[in-house]
N, C-alpha and C positions, 0 to 999 in steps of 0.2 A: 596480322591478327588484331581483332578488336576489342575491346573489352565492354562489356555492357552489365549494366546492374541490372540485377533478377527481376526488379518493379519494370523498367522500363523494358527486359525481358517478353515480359508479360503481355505488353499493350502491343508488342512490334513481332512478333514471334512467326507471325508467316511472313514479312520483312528480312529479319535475320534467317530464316530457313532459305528465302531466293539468294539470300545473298551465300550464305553458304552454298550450296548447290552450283554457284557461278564457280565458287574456290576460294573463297575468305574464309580463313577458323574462326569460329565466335567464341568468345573466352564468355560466360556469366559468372559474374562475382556477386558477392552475399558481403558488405560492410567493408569494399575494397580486393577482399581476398577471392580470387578464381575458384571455384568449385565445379564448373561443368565447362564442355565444350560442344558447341556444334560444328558439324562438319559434313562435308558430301561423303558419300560412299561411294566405293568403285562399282563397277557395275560389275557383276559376277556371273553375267551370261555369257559364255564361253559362244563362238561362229559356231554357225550350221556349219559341218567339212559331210559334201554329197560325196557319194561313192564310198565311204568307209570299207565297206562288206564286199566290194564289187568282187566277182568270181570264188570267194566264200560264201554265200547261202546259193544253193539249188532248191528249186521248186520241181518239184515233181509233177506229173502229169493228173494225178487226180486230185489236184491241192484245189479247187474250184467247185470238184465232186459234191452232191446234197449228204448230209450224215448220216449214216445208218440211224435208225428207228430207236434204237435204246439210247444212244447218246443223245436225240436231239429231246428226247421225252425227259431224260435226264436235266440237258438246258432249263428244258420249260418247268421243269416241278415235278412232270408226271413222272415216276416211276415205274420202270418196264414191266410187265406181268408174264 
């Protein structure tokens, strides 16, 4: 970990964000004393896993079908009469 004063913070701050991001904590201090830290984040996107569902959802034979008249009027705004 490094320690860096909040002025020089300031001037270097997309500097210390690479460097953080690489895996260095950035300590900033304020008249000696630590008050913040930078740091990377873990990446919180979870793998694609294909097949999850496989042989749990069935498609039925008219899942392709045009929609009946009321509901696609419905979609568009118009209301059926």
């Amino acid at each position: 970990m490094a320690m860096v004063d909040i002025y020089e913070a300031k001037t270097q701050l997309s500097k210390l964000v690479d460097e953080a991001a690489a895996g260095t904590d950035i300590i900033i201090g304020r008249n000696g004393r630590p008050v913040a830290r930078i740091t990377a984040l873990e990446s919180s996107k979870a793998p694609i896993r294909f097949g999850l569902m496989k042989n749990r959802i069935k498609v039925t034979g008219g899942f392709d079908a045009p929609l009946p008249e009321a509901i696609l009027a419905a979609f568009q705004g118009r209301w059926p009469r």
